[in-house]
C-alpha positions in Angstrom: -5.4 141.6 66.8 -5.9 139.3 69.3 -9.3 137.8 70.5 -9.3 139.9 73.9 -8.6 143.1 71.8 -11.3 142.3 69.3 -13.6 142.0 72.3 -13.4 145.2 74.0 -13.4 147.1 70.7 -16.6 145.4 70.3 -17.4 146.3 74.2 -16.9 150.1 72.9 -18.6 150.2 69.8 -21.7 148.8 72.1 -20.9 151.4 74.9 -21.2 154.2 72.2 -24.9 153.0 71.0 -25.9 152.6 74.7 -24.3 155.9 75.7 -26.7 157.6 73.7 -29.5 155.9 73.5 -29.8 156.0 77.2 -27.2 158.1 78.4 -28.1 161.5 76.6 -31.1 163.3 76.8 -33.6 162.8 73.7 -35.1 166.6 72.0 -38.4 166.8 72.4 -39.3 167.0 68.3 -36.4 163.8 67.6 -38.3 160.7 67.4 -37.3 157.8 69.4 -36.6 155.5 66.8 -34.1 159.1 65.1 -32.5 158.7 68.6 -31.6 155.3 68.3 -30.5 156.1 64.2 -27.7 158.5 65.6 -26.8 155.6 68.6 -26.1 152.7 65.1 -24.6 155.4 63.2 -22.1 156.8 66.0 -21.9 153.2 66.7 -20.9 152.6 63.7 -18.6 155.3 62.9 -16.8 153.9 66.0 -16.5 151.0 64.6 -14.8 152.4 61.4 -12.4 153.9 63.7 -11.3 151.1 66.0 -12.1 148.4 63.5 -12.8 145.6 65.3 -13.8 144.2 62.5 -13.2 144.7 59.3 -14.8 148.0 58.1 -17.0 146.2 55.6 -18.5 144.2 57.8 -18.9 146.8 60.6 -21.2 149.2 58.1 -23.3 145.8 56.8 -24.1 145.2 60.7 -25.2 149.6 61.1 -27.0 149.0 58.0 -28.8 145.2 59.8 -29.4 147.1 63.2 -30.9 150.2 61.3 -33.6 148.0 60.3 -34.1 146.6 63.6 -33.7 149.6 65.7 -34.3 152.6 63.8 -37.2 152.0 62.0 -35.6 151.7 58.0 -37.2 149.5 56.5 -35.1 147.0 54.2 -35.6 149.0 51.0 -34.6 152.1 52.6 -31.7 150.8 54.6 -30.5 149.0 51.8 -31.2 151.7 49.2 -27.5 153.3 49.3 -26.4 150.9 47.3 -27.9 152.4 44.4 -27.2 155.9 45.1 -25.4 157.4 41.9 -22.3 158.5 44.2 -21.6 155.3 45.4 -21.4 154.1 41.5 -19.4 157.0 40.2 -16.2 155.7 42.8 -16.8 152.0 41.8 -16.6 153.5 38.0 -13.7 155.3 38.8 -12.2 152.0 41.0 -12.7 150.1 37.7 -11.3 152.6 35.4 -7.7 152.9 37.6 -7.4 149.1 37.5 -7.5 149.5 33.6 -4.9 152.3 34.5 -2.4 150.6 36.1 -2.8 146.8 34.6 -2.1 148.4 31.1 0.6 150.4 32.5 -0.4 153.8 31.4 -0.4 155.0 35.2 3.0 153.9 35.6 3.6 156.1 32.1 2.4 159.4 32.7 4.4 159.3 36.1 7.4 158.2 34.0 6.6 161.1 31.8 6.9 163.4 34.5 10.1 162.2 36.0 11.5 162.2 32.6 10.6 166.0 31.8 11.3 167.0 35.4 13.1 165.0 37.5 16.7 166.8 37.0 17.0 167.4 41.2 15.3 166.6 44.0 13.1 169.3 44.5 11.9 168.3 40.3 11.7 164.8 41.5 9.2 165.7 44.2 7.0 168.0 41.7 6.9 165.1 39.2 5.5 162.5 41.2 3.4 164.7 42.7 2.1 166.0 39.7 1.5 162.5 38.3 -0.9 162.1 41.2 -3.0 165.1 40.0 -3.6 163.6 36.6 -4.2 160.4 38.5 -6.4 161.6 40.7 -8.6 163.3 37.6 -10.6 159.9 37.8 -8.6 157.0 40.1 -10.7 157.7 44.0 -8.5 155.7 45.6 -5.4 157.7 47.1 -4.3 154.5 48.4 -4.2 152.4 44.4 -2.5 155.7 42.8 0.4 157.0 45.6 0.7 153.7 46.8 0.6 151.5 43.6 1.8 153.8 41.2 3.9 156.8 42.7 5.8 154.7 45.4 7.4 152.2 43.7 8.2 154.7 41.3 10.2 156.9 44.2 11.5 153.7 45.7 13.2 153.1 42.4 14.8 156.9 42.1 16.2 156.0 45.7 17.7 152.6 45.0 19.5 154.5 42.0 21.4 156.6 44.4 21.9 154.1 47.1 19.7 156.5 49.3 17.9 153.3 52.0 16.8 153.9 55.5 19.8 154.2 57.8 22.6 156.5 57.4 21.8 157.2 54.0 18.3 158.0 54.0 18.8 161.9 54.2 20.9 161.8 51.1 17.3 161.9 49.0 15.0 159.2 50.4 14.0 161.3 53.7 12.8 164.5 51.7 11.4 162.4 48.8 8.7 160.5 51.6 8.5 163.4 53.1 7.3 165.6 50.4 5.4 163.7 48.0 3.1 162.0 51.1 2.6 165.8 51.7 1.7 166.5 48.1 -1.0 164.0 47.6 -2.6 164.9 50.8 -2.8 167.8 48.7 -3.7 166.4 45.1 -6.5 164.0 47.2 -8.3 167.4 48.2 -8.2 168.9 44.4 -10.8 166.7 43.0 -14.1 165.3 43.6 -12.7 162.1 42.5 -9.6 162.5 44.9 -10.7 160.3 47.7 -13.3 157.8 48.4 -15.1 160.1 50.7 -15.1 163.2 48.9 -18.6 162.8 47.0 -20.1 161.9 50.1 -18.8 165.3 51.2 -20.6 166.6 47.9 -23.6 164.4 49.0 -24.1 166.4 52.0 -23.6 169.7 50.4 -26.2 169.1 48.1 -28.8 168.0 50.7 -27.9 171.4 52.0 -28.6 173.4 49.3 -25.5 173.8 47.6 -25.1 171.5 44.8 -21.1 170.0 44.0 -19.9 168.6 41.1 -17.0 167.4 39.6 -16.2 170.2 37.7 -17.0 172.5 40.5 -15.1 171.3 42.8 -12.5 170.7 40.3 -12.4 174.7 39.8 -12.5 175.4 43.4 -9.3 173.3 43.8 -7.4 174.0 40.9 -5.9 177.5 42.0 -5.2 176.6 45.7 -4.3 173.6 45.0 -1.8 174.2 42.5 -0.3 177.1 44.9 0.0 174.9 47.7 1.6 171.8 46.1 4.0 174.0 44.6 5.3 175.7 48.2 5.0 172.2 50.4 8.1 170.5 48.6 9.3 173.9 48.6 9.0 173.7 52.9 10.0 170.3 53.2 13.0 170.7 51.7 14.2 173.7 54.0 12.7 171.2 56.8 14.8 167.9 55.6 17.3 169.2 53.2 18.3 166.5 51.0 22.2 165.7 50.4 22.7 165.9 46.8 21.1 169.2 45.0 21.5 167.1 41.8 19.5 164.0 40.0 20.4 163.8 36.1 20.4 159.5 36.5 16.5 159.9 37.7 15.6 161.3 34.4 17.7 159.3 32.5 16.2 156.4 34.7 12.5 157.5 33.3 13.8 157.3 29.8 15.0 154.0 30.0 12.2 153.3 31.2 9.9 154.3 28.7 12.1 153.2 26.1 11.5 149.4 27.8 7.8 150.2 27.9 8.0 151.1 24.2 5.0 152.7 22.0 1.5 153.1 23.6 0.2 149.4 23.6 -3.5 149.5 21.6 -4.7 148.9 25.1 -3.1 152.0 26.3 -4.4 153.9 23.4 -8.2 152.8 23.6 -7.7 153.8 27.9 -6.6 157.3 26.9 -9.6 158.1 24.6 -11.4 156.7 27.7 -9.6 158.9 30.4 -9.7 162.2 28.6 -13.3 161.6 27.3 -14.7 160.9 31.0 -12.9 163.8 32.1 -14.2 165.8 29.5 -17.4 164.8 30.2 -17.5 165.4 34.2 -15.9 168.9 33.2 -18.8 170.2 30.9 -21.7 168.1 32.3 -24.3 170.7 33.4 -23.2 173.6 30.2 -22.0 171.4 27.2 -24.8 168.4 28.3 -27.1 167.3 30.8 -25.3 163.6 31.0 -24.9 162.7 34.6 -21.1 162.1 35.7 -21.9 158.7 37.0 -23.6 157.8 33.7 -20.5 159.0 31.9 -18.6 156.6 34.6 -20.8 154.3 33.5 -20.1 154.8 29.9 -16.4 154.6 30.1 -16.3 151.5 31.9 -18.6 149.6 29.5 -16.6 151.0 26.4 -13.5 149.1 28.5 -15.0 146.2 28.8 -16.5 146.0 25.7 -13.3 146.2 23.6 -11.5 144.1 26.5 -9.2 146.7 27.9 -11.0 145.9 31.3 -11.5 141.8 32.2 -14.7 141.1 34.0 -12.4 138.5 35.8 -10.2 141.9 37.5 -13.3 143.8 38.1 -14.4 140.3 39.7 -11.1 140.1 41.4 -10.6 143.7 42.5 -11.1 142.5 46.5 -10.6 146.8 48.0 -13.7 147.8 44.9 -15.6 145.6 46.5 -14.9 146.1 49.9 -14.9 149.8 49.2 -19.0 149.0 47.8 -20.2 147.5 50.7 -19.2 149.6 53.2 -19.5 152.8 51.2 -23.2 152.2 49.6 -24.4 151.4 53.3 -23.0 154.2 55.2 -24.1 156.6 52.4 -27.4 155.8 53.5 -27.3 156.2 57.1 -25.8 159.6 57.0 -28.3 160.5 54.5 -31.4 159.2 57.3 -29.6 160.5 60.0 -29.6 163.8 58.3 -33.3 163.8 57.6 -34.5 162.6 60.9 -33.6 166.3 61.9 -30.9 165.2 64.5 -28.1 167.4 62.7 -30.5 170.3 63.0 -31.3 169.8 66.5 -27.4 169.6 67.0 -27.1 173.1 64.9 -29.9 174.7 67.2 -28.7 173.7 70.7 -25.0 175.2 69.3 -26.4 178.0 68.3 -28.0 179.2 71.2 -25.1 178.3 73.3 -23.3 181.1 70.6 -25.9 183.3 70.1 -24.0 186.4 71.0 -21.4 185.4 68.6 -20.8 186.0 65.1 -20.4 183.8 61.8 -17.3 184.5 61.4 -15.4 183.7 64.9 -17.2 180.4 65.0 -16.4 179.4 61.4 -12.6 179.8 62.4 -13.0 177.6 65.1 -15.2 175.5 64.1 -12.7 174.7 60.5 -10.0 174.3 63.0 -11.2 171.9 65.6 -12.5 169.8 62.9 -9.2 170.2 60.9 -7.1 169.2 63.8 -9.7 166.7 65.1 -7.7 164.3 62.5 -5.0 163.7 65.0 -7.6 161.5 66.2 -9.0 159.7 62.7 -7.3 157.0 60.5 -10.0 157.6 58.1 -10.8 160.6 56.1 -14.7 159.2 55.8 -14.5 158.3 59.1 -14.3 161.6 60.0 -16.1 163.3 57.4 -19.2 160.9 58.3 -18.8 162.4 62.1 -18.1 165.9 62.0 -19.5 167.3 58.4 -23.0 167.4 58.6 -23.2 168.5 61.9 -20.6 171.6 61.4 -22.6 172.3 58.2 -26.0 172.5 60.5 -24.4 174.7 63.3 -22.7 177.5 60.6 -26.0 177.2 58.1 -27.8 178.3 61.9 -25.6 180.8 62.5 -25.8 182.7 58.9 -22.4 181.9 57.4 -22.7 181.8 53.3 -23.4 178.1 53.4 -21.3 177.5 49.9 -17.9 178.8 51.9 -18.8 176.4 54.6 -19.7 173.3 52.4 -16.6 173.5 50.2 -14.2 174.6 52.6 -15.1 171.4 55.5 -15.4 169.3 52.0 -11.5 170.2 51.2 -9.8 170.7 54.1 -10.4 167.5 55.6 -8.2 166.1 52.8 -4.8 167.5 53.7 -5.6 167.5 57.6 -4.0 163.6 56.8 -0.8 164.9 56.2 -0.6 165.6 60.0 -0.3 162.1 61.0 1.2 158.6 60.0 -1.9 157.0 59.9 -4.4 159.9 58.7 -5.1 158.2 55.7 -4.6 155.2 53.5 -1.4 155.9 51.8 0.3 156.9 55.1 1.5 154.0 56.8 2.9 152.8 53.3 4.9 155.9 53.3 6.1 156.0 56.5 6.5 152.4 56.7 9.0 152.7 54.6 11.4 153.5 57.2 13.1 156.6 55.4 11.4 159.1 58.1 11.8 159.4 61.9 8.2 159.7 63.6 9.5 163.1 65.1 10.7 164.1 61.8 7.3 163.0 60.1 5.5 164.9 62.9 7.2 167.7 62.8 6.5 168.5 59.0 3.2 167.3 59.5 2.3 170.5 61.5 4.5 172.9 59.4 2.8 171.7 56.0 -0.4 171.9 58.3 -0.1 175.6 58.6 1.0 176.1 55.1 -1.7 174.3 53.8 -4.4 176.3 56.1 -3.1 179.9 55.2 -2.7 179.2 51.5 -5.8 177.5 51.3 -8.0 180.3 53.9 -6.2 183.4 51.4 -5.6 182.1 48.1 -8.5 179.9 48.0 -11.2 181.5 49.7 -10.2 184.7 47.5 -10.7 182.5 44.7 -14.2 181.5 46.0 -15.1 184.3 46.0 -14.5 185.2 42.4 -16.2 182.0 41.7 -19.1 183.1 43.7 -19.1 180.3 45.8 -19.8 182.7 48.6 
């Protein structure tokens, strides 16, 4: 980015604060100093979308002009950084760089290829399924596709000569295709699928409907499962691969795994770890009253304890870090703006504009604007931060059962990335990979789009309802 760029980003993100502060008319009950909290917190959102800085340093200056503009005082403004949400995903961080320095990650895909891998279609459904177990406790979409399932695919296509050019369509094209699709999909299965999905949970708790991992863990499971196992089934009648057969990729796995040998000690000591923090999250709340971040917590000291983890990788994990600063700090200013009563006022004024309307027609609308909203996002918290709390306020107004609401803008949000190259982390590694024409990538995009939405809307919402959700 040059210097002239970086200025008039900066120019925008001003504009924004300035806009309204002074350019919109105040409610009578918001207090000034609320006003100008929603001016550094659309500010900053801004900010996390143009990045004129790095997104790190964007928050820490929201967080720096909260205190001198909004009326937070230090300990409050700074107080997100303790919140137990912001902990459980640097837990979690730690935890998948144990994952993938002892090589276990890399495993349990390996695993999957081996057992399933036979054809294209089995190759998709084992990397993507090796992204749900993943996903169980690793937040960051980005360290498990990217680090973990990619080079894994990348390998599969160098095997059968399949590189972008002519003879990408032969597997490399579908394989992109599909799994990018499919962890858009395992992302929105877990509480622990994306950064921004407990502050999702954060929000829905505020709001009177508490989420935790194992609820939202249920919620996903059934829809999930249906719709990761149609999307490779779509993509491959959208980008038909060339060769129906793939007995090498198996074989490939198991030579593989043979190199990798018997489960290293480390391995062994991160498994108990993995399936006992798992455990735990599931059957906190009926089986005990331990917190998941405390059982985070636990995990991670038990690794570095016994030396699975180094302090010197935690201390070296740059994207953990990153990931705390900006995390912790905009935690907190969506939390404020929330109880300054801004959101509500929002919900009220949309209300009365659709008073004669029902819950119903607005919650369709509403889901899809902010669903399709993503074409203009390249951040799922980005947009979760703008357009959750105040879609939760306007339906809550309106009388629609608040747990459909909370769980459905919590989800969705997650696969509305798989509409664009950029949506989310793990896209531009895909794509960049050259195996996909932006029309083609487009073009499925949308169809996986409407897949997603009418499996998730039927399947799911019938399964919410079982759950009494709503």
């Amino acid at each position: 980015m040059t210097p002239k760029q970086r200025a008039w980003r900066l120019a925008v993100v001003v504009a924004v604060y300035c806009a309204v502060v002074y350019g919109l008319a105040k409610p009578e009950n918001i207090k000034p100093e609320s006003w100008r909290l929603l001016g550094v917190f659309l500010a900053t959102v801004t900010g996390l979308i143009l990045e004129p800085l790095p997104g790190a340093v964007v928050v820490l200056i929201g967080v720096t002009m909260s205190t001198l503009l909004a009326g937070l005082t230090p300990v409050n403004a700074l107080s997100g950084y303790a919140d137990p949400a912001v902990w459980l995903v640097t837990c979690a961080f730690m935890i998948s760089r144990a994952l993938i320095n002892t090589g276990l990650a890399r495993r349990i895909a390996l695993v999957f290829v081996r057992m399933f891998g036979k054809s294209p279609l089995g190759i998709s459904y084992s990397l993507a399924f090796s992204d749900v177990a993943l996903a169980t406790v690793i937040p960051s979409n980005g360290a498990r596709s990217g680090g973990v399932v990619l080079p894994i695919l990348e390998q599969i296509c160098e095997l059968y000569g399949s590189r972008p050019g002519p003879t990408a369509a032969m597997l490399g094209t579908f394989l992109i295709a599909s799994v990018y699709q499919s962890i858009c999909i395992s992302t929105a299965m877990f509480l622990t699928g994306q950064a921004s999905n407990p502050i999702a949970a954060g929000f829905a708790t505020q709001a009177g409907v508490p989420i935790t991992w194992a609820s939202w863990f249920v919620a996903g499971s059934v829809p999930g499962l249906a719709a990761i196992l149609l999307a490779p089934l779509l993509v491959s009648k959208i980008l038909r691969p060339g060769l129906t057969r793939t007995p090498e990729a198996a074989e490939m796995a198991r030579s593989e795994l043979s190199k990798m040998g018997s489960l290293s000690q480390a391995e062994c000591i991160l498994a108990v770890v993995f399936i006992g923090v798992c455990f735990g999250w599931m059957t906190n709340g009926w089986l005990h009253k331990v917190e998941i971040t405390v059982t985070a917590l636990i995990g991670c000291t038990v690794l570095l304890l016994t030396g699975v983890l180094k302090w010197e990788d935690v201390k070296s994990e740059k994207a953990l870090w990153d990931l705390f600063i900006w995390y912790g700090g905009m935690v907190k200013l969506g939390k404020s703006l929330n109880e300054s009563g801004v959101t509500q006022s929002f919900a009220k004024w949309v209300g009365d504009i659709f008073h004669d309307s029902g819950w119903v027609l607005i919650f369709v609308v509403a889901l899809l604007i902010y669903f399709y909203a993503h074409y203009m996002f390249a951040s799922i918290t980005a947009h979760v931060l703008a357009m959750y709390p105040p879609f939760l306020a306007v339906l809550a107004v309106k009388g629609a059962p608040i747990g459909l609401v909370a769980y459905s803008f919590a989800i969705f949000v997650n696969f509305s990335a798989g509409l664009t190259t950029y949506g989310t982390t793990p896209s531009p590694m895909y794509y960049g990979k050259g195996f996909v024409s932006m029309q083609e990538w487009y073009k499925v995009g949308v169809l996986v789009s409407l897949l997603n939405l009418a499996v998730w809307s039927t399947v799911g919402f019938a399964w919410w309802k079982i759950l009494g959700i709503w």
